[in-house]
C-alpha positions in Angstrom: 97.5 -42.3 -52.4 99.4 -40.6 -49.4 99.3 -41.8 -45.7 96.4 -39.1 -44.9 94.3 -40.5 -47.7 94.8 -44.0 -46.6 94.0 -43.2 -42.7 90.9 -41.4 -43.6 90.0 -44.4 -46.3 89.9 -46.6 -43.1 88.1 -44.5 -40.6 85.4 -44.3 -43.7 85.1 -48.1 -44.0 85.2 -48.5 -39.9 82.0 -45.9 -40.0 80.5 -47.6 -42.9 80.9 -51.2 -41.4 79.6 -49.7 -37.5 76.3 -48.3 -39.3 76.1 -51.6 -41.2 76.3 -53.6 -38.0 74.1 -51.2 -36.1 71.4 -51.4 -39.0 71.6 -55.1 -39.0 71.3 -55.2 -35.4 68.8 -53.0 -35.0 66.5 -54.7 -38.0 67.6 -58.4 -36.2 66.2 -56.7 -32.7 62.9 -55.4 -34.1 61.6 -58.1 -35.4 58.7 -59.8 -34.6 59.7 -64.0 -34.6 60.9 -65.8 -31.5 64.4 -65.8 -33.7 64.6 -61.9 -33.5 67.9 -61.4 -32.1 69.7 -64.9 -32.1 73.4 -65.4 -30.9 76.0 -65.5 -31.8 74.6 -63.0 -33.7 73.7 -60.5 -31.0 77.0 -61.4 -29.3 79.3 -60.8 -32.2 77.1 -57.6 -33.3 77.6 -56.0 -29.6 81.4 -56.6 -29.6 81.6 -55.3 -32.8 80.0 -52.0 -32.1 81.6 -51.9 -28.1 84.9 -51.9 -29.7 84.3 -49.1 -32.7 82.5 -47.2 -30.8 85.1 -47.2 -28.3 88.0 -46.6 -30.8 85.6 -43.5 -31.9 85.7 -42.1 -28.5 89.4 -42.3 -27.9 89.8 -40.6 -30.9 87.7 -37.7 -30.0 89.5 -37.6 -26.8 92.8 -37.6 -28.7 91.3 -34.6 -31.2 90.5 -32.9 -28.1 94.3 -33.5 -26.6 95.5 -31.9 -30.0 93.6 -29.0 -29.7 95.5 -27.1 -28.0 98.4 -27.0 -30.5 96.4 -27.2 -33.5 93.8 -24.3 -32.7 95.9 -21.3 -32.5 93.0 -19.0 -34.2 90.2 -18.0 -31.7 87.4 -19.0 -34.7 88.9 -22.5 -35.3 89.3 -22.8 -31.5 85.8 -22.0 -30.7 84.3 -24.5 -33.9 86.2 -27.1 -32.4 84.5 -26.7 -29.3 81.2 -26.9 -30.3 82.2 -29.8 -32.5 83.1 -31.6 -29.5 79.9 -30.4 -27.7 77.6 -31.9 -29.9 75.3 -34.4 -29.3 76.0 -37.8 -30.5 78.6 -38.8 -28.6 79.4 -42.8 -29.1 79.1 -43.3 -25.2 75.7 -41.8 -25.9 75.3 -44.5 -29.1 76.8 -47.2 -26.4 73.8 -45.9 -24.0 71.2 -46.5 -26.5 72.6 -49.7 -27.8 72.0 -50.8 -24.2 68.7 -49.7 -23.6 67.8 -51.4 -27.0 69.3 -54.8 -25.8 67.5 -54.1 -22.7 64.1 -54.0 -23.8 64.3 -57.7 -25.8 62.0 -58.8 -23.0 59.6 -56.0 -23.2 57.0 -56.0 -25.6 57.2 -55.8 -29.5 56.2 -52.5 -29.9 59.1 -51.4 -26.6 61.4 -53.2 -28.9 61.0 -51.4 -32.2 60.5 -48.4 -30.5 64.2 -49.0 -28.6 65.4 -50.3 -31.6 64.4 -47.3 -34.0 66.1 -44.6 -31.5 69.3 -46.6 -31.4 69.7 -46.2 -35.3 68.1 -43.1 -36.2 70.4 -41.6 -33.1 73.3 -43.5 -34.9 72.5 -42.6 -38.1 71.5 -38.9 -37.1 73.4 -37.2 -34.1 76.5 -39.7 -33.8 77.0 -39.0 -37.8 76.3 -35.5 -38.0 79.2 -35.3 -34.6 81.7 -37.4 -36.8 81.0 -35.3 -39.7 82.0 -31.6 -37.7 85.2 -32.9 -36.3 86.4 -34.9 -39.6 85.9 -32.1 -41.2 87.6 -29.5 -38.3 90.5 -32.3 -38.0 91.2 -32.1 -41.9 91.2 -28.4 -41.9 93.9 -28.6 -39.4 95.8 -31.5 -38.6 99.3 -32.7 -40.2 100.1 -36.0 -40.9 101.5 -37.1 -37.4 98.3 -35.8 -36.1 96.5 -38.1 -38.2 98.8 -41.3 -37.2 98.4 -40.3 -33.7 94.4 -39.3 -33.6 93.3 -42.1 -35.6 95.1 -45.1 -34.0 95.3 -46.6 -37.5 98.0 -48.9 -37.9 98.3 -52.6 -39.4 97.0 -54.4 -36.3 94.0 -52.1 -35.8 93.3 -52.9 -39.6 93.4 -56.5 -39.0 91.3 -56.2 -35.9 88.4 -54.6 -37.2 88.0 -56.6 -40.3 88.4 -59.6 -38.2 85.5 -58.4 -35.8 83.1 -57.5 -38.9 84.1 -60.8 -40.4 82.6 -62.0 -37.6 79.5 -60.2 -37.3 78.9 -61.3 -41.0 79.6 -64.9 -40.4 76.9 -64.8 -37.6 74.1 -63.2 -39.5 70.7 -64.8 -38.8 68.6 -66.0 -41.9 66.6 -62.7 -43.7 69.5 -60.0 -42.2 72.6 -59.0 -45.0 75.2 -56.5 -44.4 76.1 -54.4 -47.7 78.7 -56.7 -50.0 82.1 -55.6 -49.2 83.6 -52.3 -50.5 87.2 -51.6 -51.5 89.2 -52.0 -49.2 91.5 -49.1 -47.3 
């Protein structure tokens, strides 16, 4: 497997493991018993998707950065650009995770409704975004661009797995994250 493969492997399992914790969250915030969103639970869970999310939104800000050199043809130019004016931004995902968290004191029926939006935006607009500019960035980018738009590196690894370690460890009784994949 070459270095490419190996940096996209990981940004794969980081998106996997962020909709996993955002699912769980989400099913942990909507429910109905006085345990719905417990800590350290919540706690871990927001950390978790802070950080990813944020690491998401670098990178896009580093895709954008690279644009300039990579996108010498007009059409490429102009795709990358729309890419990057899609919805589903993750300070948009960070926005609804908020509101969500917000509404725990609200009633049942604000909280599933606050809970809902925050996955179905996750698993709709934020996706469909990561999918355009993956795909845009593999078209185009070389390897360095890779090392340099993905912040990838050993520590990065370690961090992540550490933080959805975590999350998993703090799971509330009736919530369960996916069994573990292979591993980048």
């Amino acid at each position: 497997m070459n270095e490419v493969e190996l940096i996209r492997k990981q940004l794969l399992l980081e998106r996997k493991h962020a909709f996993d914790v955002a699912g769980a969250l989400s099913t942990a915030g909507a429910r109905s018993d006085e345990h719905h969103l417990e800590e350290p639970f919540r706690t871990v869970s927001v950390d978790y998707l802070v950080w990813i999310l944020t690491r998401f939104e670098e990178r896009e800000q580093t895709f954008h950065d690279l644009l300039e050199r990579l996108s010498a043809d007009n059409a490429e130019r102009r795709a990358a650009e729309h890419s990057l004016a899609l919805s589903g931004t993750s300070r948009e995902a960070l926005s609804k995770l908020e509101a969500a968290l917000g509404s725990e004191a609200g009633s049942l029926i604000e909280r599933v409704g606050r809970w809902t939006d925050f996955q179905h935006f996750f698993t709709g607009p934020w996706s469909v975004r990561r999918d355009a500019l993956d795909e845009l960035f593999s078209k185009q980018a070389k390897v360095t661009d890779w090392r340099t738009a993905s912040g990838i590196d050993a520590d990065s690894i370690f961090e992540e797995r550490t933080r959805y370690a975590r999350v998993r460890a703090a799971l509330p009784m009736g919530i369960e994250l996916p069994a573990p994949t292979g591993r980048a």
